[in-house]
C-alpha positions in Angstrom: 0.0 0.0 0.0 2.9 2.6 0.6 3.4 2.3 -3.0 0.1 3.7 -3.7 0.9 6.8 -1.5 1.9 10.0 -3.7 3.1 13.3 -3.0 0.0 14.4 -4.8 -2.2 11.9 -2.6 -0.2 13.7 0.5 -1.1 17.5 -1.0 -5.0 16.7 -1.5 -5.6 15.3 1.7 -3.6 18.3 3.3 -5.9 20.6 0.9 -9.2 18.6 2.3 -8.3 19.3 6.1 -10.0 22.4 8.4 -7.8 25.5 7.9 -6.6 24.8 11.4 -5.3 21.7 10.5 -4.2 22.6 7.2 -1.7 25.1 8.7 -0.4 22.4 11.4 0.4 19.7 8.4 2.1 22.6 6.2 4.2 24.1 9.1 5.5 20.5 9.9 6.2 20.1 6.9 7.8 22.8 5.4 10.6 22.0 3.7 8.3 20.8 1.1 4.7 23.2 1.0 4.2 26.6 1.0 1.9 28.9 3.4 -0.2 30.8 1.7 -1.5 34.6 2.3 -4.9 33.2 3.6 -3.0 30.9 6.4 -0.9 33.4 7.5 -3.6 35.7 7.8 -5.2 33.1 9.7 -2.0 32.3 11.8 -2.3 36.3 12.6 -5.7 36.3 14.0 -5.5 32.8 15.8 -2.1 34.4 17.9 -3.1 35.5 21.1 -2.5 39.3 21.2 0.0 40.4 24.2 -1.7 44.0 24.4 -5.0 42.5 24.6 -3.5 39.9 27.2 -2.2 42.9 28.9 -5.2 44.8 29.3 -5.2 47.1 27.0 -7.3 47.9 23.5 -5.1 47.6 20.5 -5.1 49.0 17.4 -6.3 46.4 14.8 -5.5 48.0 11.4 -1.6 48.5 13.0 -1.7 45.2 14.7 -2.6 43.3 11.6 -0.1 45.0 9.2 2.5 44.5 11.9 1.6 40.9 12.7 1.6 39.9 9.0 4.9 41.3 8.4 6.2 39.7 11.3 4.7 36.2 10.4 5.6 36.2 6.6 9.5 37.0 7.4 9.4 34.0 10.5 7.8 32.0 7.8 10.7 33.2 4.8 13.0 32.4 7.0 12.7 28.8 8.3 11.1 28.1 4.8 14.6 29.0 3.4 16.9 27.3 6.1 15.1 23.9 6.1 15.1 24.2 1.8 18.9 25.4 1.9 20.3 22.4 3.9 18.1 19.9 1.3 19.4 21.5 -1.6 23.1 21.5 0.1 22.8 17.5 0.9 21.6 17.2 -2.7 24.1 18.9 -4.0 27.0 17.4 -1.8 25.7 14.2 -3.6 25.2 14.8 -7.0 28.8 16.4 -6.9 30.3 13.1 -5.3 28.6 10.8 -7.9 29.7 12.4 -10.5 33.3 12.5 -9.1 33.2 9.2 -8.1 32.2 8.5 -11.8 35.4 10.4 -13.3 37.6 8.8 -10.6 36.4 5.2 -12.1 37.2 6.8 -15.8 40.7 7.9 -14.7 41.2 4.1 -12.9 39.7 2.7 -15.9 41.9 4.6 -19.0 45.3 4.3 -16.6 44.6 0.7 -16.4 44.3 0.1 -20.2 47.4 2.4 -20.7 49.3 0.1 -18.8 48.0 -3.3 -20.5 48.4 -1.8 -23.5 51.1 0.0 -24.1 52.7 -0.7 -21.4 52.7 -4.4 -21.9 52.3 -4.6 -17.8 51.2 -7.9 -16.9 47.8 -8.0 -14.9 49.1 -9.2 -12.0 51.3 -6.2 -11.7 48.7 -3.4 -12.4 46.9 -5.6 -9.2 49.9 -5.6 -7.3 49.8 -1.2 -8.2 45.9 -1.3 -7.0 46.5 -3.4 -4.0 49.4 -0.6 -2.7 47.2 2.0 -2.9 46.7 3.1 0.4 50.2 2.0 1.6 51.8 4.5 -1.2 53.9 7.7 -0.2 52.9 9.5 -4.0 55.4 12.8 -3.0 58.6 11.2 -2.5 58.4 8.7 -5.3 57.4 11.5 -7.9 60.6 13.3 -6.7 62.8 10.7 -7.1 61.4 10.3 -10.5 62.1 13.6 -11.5 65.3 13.4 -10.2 66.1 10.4 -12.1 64.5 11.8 -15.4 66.8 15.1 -14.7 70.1 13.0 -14.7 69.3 10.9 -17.7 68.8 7.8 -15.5 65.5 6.8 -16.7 63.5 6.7 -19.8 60.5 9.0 -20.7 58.6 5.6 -21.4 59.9 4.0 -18.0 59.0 7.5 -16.5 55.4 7.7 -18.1 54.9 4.0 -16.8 55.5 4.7 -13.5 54.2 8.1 -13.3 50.5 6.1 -14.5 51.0 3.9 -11.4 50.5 6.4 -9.0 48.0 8.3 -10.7 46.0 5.2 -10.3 46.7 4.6 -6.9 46.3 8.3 -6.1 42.6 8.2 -8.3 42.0 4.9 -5.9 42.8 7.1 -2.5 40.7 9.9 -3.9 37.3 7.6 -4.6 37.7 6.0 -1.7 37.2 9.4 -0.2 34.4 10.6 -2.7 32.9 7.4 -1.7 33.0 7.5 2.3 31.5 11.5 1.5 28.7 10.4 -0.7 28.1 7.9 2.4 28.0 11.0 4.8 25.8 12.8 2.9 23.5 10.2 1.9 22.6 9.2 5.8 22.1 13.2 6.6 19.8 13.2 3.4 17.5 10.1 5.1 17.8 12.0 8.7 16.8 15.6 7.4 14.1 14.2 4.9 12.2 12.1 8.2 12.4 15.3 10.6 9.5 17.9 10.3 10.1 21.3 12.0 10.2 21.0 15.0 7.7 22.3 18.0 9.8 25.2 18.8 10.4 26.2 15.3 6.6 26.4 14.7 6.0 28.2 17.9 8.2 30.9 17.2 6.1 31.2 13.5 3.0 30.7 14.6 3.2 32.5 18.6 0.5 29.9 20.4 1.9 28.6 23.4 3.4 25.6 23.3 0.8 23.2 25.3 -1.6 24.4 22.5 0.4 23.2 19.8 1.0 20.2 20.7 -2.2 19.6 21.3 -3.4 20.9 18.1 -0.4 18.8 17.0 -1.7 15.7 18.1 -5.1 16.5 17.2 -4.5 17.0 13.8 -1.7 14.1 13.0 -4.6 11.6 14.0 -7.1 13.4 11.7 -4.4 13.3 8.7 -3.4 9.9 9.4 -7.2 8.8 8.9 -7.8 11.1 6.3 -4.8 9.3 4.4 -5.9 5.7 5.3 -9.4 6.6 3.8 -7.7 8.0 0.9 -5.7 4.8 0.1 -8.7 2.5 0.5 -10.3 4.5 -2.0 -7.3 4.0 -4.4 -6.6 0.6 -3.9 -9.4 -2.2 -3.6 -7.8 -4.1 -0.9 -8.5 -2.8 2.7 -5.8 -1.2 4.6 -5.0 -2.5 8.3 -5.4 -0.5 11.1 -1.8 -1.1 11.8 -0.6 0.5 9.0 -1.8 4.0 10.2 1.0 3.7 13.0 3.7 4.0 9.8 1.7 6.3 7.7 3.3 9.6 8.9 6.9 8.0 8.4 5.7 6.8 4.5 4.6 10.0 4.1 8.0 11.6 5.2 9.7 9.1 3.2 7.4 10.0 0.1 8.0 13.9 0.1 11.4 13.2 0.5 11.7 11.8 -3.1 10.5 15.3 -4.3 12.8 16.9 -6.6 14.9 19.4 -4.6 14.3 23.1 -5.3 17.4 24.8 -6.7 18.1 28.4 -5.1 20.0 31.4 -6.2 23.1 31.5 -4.5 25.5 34.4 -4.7 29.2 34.6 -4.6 30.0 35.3 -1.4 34.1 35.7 -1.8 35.7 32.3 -0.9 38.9 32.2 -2.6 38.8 35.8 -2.8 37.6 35.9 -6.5 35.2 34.1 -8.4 37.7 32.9 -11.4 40.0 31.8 -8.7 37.6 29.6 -7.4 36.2 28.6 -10.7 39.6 27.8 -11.7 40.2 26.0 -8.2 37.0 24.1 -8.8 38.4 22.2 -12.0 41.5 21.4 -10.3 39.2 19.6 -7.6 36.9 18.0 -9.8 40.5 16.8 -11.7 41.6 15.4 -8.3 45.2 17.3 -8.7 44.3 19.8 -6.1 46.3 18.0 -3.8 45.3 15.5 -1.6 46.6 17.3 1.5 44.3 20.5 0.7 41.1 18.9 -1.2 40.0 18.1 2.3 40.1 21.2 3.0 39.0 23.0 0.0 36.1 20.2 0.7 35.4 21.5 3.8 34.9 24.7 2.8 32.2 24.0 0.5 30.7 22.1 2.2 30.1 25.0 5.2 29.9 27.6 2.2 32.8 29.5 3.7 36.3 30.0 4.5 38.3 32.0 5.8 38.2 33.8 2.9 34.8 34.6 2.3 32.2 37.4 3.2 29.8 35.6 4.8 27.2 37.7 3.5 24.1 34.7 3.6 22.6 34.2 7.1 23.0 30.9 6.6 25.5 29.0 4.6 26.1 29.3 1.1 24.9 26.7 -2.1 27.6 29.2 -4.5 30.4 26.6 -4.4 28.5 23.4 -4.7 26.2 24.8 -7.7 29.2 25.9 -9.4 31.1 22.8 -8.7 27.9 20.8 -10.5 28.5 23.3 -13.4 32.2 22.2 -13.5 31.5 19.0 -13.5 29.4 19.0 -16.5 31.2 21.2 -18.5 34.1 18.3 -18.8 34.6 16.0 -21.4 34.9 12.7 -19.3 35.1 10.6 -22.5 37.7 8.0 -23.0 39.5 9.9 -25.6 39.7 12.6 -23.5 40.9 10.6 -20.2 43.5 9.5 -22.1 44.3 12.7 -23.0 44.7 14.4 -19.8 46.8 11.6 -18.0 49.2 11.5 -20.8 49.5 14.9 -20.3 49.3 15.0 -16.6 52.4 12.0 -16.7 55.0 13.0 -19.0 57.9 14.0 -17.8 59.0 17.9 -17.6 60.6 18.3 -21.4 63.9 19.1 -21.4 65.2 22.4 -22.1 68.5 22.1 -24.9 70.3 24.7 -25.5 69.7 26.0 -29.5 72.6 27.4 -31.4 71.7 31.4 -31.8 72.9 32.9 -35.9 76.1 34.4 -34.2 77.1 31.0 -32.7 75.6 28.9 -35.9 78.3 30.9 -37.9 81.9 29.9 -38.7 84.5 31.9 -37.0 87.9 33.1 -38.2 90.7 32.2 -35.8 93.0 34.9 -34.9 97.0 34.5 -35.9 99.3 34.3 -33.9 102.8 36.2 -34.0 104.6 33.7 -35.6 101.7 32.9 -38.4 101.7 36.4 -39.1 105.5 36.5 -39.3 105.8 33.6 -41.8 103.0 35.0 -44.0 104.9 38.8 -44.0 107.9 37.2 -45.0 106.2 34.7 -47.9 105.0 37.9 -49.4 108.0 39.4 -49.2 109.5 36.9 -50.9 107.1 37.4 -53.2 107.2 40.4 -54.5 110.7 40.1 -54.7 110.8 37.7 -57.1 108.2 39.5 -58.9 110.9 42.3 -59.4 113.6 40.2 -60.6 
């Protein structure tokens, strides 16, 4: 039967309830309906009034205009925390997959490099994949380039082992990708089965708080009957009374498929520019950021800030994530263009040789000395004296 319950079964029993109870459902469930003008005018005149409470007569026209303003930016702003950390999980995820996805390309085109032109048995790219985690990646490139700079090693030999540990490092790296998607995915399930809570809705709605939760209760049984009924109609066969108990948690587990509204983020100054962290962001999605500061640059996406930024949102920023997802599908992750980029990210550092400028590419004279200069005066005087004779 849970397959039978929609989010559009869930929003037409919500629309059937008393206005009462219609604002109660909404309010707990925020992050996925909106209050309209008519509930919060109705939120406004069900609020107990402190003046009146007080003892005094208030002003209605002032009151009202007041109290609506007050209620719409309470309403605004837990409407746009709740949706901000969806879309931030969502994003965190999207963003992993698809760099867990590139990771498996890089793995995948290093591998074939090696069996194929490499002519590296499979046991040895194994032995590569099994060392992995075990692998020190900064002291092995140097000693590389050191050997490359003395002319001890091939630029075949160098490639070769230069595609070993960008494999191992690519294994590292989606292991991490993978333990973050992980993360994300469990704060996704726990955000998705929490309503607002009583507090939050007290502060939007100002009834005290034994009142709400008893128009809490009240109204959670009425939905959860309204619902049953609903599903009986859909489906012939009768729905157990049990069932009700879970029907609350379906229906949390139901709006939380709901496609995630995107926001307008603004930049909000990490890495002090935006082309700096636009061009930071394709070194990331690369995975040669680093693997001592993609944790960190991770981090601060994640939180939407750095030490860097502005902080200019009250809450944290979706900038860096929505631009990362941008990055992400801007690059060609093709084979062709895999291969590409490792063969280019492996070759060794050309080698500068020194070219032969036109002054130097010219044949010099040699300079006499004194005694070449002494036997050529006294040839040609020899010369011209037997030219007198």
């Amino acid at each position: 039967m849970s397959a039978l319950l929609t989010s559009e079964l869930i929003a037409s029993t919500i629309e059937q309830a008393p206005i009462q109870g219609r604002v109660m459902l909404k309010l707990l469930l925020l992050q996925h309906f909106d209050i309209t003008s008519e509930e919060i005018s109705y939120i406004v005149t069900d609020r107990p009034d402190p003046r009146c409470v007080a003892g005094s007569k208030p002003l209605h026209q002032m009151v009202k205009q007041d109290a609506l303003r007050d209620v719409t930016n309470r309403r605004d702003e837990y409407r746009r925390r709740v949706r901000l950390r969806r879309e931030r999980l969502w994003l965190q995820m999207e963003a992993m997959k698809g760099m867990i996805a590139l990771a498996e390309g890089m793995i995948r085109t290093a591998t074939d490099l090696l069996s194929t032109r490499y002519k590296l048995e499979a046991e040895a790219v194994d032995a590569i994949k099994q060392g992995a985690r075990a692998a020190v990646p900064k002291p092995a490139i140097r000693q590389l380039n050191r050997r490359w700079d003395e002319d001890d090693i091939s630029a075949e030999a160098y490639q070769e082992a230069r595609l070993g540990l960008e494999v191992q490092a690519q294994l590292r790296l989606m292991e991490k990708y993978k333990k973050r998607l992980e993360v994300s995915e469990r704060e996704w399930k726990s955000i998705n089965a929490a309503p607002l809570q009583d507090h939050e809705i007290g502060h939007i709605w100002g009834i005290p708080a034994g009142s709400l939760a008893a128009r809490k209760v009240k109204h959670l049984h009425h939905y959860l009957h309204a619902i049953q009924a609903n599903l009986q109609k859909v489906s012939a066969q009768a729905v157990p009374t049990t069932v009700a108990l879970d029907l609350w948690k379906e229906t949390l587990s139901v709006l939380g498929q709901r496609p995630v509204e995107r926001s307008i983020a603004h930049y909000d100054g990490l890495e002090r520019t935006e082309e700096a962290l636009v061009e930071k962001l394709r070194t990331f999605a690369w995975g040669t950021l680093g693997e001592d500061l993609e944790a960190k640059f991770w981090l601060s996406l994640v939180h939407g800030a750095s030490s860097n930024a502005v902080h200019s949102e009250n809450t944290r920023s979706v900038f860096g994530l929505q631009r990362l997802l941008a990055v992400l599908a801007e690059m060609d992750s093709s084979p062709d263009a895999l291969e590409e980029e490792l063969l280019a990210r492996t070759a060794p550092t050309p080698k500068v040789v020194p070219e032969l400028t036109s002054e130097a590419a010219q044949p010099t004279t040699e300079e006499m000395g004194q005694m070449q200069q002494h036997v050529l005066t006294s040839f040609i005087g020899e010369l011209h004296d037997d030219l007198r004779r």
